[in-house]
ChimeraX commands (.cxc) that place a marker at each C-alpha (Angstrom):
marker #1 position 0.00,0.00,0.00 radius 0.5
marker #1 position 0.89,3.52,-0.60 radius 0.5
marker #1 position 1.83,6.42,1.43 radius 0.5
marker #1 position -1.57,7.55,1.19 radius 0.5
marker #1 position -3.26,5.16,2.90 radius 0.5
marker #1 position -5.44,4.99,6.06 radius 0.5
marker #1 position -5.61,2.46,8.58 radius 0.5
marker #1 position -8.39,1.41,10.72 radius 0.5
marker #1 position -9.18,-0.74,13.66 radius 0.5
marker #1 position -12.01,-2.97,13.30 radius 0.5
marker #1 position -14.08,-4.64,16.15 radius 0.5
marker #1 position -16.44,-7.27,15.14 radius 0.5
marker #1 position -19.00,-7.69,18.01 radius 0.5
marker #1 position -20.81,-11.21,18.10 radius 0.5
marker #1 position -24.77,-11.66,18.65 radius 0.5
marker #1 position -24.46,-12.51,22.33 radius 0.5
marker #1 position -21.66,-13.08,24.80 radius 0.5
marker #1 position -21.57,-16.62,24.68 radius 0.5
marker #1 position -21.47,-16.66,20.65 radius 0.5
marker #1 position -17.85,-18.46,20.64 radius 0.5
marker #1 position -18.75,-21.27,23.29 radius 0.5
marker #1 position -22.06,-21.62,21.93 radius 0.5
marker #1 position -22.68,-21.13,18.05 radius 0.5
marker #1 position -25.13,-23.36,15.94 radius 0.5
marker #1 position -23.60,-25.75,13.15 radius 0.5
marker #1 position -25.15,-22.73,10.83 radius 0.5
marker #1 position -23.27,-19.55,12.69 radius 0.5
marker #1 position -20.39,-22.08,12.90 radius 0.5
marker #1 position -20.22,-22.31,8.77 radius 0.5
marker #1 position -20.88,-18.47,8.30 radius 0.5
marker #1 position -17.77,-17.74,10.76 radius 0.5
marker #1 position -15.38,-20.22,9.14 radius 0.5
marker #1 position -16.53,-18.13,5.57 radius 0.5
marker #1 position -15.53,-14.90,7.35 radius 0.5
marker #1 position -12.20,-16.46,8.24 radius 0.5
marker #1 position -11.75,-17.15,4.09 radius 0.5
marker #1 position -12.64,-14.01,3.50 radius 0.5
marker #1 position -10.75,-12.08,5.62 radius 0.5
marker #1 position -7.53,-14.73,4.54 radius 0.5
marker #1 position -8.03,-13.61,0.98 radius 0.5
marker #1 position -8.19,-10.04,2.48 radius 0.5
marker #1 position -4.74,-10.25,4.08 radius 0.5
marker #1 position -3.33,-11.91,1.24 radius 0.5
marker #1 position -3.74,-9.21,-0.66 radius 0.5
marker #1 position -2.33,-6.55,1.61 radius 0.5
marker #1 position -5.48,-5.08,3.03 radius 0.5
marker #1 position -5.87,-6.85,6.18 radius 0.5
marker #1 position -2.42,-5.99,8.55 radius 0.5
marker #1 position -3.77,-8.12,11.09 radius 0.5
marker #1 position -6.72,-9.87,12.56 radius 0.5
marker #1 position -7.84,-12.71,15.22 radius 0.5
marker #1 position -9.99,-13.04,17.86 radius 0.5
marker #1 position -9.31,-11.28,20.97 radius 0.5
marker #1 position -10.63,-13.66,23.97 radius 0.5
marker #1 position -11.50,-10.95,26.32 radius 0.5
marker #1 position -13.00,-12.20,30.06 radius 0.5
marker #1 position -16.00,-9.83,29.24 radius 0.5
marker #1 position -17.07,-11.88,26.38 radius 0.5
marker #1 position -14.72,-12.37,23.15 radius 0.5
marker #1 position -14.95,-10.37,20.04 radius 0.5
marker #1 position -12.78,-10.12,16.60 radius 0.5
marker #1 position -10.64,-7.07,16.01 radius 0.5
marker #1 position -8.57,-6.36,12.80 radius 0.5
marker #1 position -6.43,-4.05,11.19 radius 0.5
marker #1 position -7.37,-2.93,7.78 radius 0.5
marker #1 position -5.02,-0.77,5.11 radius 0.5
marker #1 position -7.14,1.05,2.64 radius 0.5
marker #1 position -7.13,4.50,0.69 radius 0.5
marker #1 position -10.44,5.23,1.29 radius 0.5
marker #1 position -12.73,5.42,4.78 radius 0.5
marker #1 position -15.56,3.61,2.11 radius 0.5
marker #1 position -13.17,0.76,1.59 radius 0.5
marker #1 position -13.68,-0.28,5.01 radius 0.5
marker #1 position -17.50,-0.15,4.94 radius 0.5
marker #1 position -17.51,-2.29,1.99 radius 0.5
marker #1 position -15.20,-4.65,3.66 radius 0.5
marker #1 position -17.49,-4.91,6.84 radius 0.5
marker #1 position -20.78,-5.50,3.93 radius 0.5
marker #1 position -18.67,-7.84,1.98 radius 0.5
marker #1 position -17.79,-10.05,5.60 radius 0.5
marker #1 position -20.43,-13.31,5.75 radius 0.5
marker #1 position -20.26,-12.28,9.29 radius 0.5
marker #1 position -22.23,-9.74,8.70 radius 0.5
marker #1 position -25.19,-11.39,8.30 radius 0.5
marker #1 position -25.44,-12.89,12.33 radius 0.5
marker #1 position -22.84,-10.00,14.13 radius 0.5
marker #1 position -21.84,-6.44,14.07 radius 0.5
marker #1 position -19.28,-4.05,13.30 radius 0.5
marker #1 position -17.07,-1.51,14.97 radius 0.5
marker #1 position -14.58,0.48,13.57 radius 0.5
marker #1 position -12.32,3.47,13.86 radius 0.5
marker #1 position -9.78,5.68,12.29 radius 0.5
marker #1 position -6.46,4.34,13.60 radius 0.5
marker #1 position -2.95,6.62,13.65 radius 0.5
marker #1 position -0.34,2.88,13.23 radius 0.5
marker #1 position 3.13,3.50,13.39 radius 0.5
marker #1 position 4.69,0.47,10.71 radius 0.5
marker #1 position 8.52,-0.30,10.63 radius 0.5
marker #1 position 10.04,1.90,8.09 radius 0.5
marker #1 position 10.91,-0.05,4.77 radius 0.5
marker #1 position 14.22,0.22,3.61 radius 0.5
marker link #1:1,2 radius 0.2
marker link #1:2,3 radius 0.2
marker link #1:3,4 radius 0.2
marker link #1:4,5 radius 0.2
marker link #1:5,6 radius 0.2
marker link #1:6,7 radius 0.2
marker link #1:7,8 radius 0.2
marker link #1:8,9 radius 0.2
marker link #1:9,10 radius 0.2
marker link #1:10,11 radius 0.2
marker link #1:11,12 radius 0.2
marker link #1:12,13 radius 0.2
marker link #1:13,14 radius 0.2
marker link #1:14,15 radius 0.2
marker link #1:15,16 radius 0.2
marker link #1:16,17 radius 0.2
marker link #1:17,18 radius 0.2
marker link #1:18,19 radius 0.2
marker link #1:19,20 radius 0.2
marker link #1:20,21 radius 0.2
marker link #1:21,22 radius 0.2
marker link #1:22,23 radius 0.2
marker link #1:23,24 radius 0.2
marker link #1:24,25 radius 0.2
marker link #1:25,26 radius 0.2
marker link #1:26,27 radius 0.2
marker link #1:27,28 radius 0.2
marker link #1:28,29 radius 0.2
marker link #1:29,30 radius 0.2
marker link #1:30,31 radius 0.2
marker link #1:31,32 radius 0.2
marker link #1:32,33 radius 0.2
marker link #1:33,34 radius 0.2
marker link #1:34,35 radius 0.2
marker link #1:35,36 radius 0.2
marker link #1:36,37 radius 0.2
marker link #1:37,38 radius 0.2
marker link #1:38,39 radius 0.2
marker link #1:39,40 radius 0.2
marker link #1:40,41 radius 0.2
marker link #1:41,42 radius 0.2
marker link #1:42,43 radius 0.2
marker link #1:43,44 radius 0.2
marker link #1:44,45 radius 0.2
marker link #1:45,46 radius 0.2
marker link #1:46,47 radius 0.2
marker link #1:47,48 radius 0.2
marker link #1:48,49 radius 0.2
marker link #1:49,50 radius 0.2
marker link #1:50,51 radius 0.2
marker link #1:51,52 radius 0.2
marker link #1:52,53 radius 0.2
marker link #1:53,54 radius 0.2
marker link #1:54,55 radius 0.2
marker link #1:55,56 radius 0.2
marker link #1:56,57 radius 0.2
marker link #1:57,58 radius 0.2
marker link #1:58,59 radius 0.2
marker link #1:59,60 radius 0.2
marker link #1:60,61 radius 0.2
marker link #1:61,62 radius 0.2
marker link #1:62,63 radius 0.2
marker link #1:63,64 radius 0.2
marker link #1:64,65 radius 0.2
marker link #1:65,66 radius 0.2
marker link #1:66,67 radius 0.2
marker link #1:67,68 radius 0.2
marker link #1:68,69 radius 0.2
marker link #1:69,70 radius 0.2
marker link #1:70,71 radius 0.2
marker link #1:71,72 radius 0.2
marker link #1:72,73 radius 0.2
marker link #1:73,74 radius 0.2
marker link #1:74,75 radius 0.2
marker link #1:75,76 radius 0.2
marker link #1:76,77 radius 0.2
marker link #1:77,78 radius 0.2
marker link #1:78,79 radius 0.2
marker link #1:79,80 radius 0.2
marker link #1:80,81 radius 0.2
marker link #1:81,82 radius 0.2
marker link #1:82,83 radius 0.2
marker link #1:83,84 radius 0.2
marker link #1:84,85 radius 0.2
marker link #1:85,86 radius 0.2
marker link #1:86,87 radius 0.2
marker link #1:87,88 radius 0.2
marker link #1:88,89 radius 0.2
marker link #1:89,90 radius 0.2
marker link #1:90,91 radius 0.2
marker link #1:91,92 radius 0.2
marker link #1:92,93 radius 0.2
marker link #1:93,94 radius 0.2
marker link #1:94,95 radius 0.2
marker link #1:95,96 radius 0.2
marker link #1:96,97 radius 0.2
marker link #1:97,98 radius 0.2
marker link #1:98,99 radius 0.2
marker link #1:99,100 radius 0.2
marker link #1:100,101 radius 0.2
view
């Protein structure tokens, strides 16, 4: 990615707490699609990072998108399977990256 480029910080919040311990054979499929897509993602340099974060509170998924645009990252979040059973979060992020020599 260029110079120009934005980064953002993307939460994905699951339908209830206990989504991870708990999802149907159906949620189960959906979230192994949004694992595809956000591989393909990262494999093409969008996606810096992402995982889920198991957090005592209740887990969630956070990522790390590169894009040019703030709309990128909106169609990313449409584009997600996930979509369809969680929600997003996301915010404008200020990430300091190794310099490239």
């Amino acid at each position: 990615m260029s110079e120009q480029t934005q980064h953002y910080v993307l939460k994905l919040i699951p339908s209830r707490p206990t989504f991870v311990m708990d999802m149907t054979e159906e949620e189960r499929a959906i979230m192994q699609a949004h694992v595809v897509y956000w591989t393909k993602l990262m494999d093409k340099g969008i996606v810096v990072v992402f995982g889920p974060v198991f957090d005592p509170a209740g887990a969630y998924g956070l990522s790390v998108v590169e894009v040019s645009h703030e709309d990128e990252v909106i169609e990313i979040m449409k584009g997600d399977p996930a979509a369809a059973i969680n929600t997003f979060e996301y915010y404008p992020m200020k990430a300091v990256k190794p310099a490239r020599i």
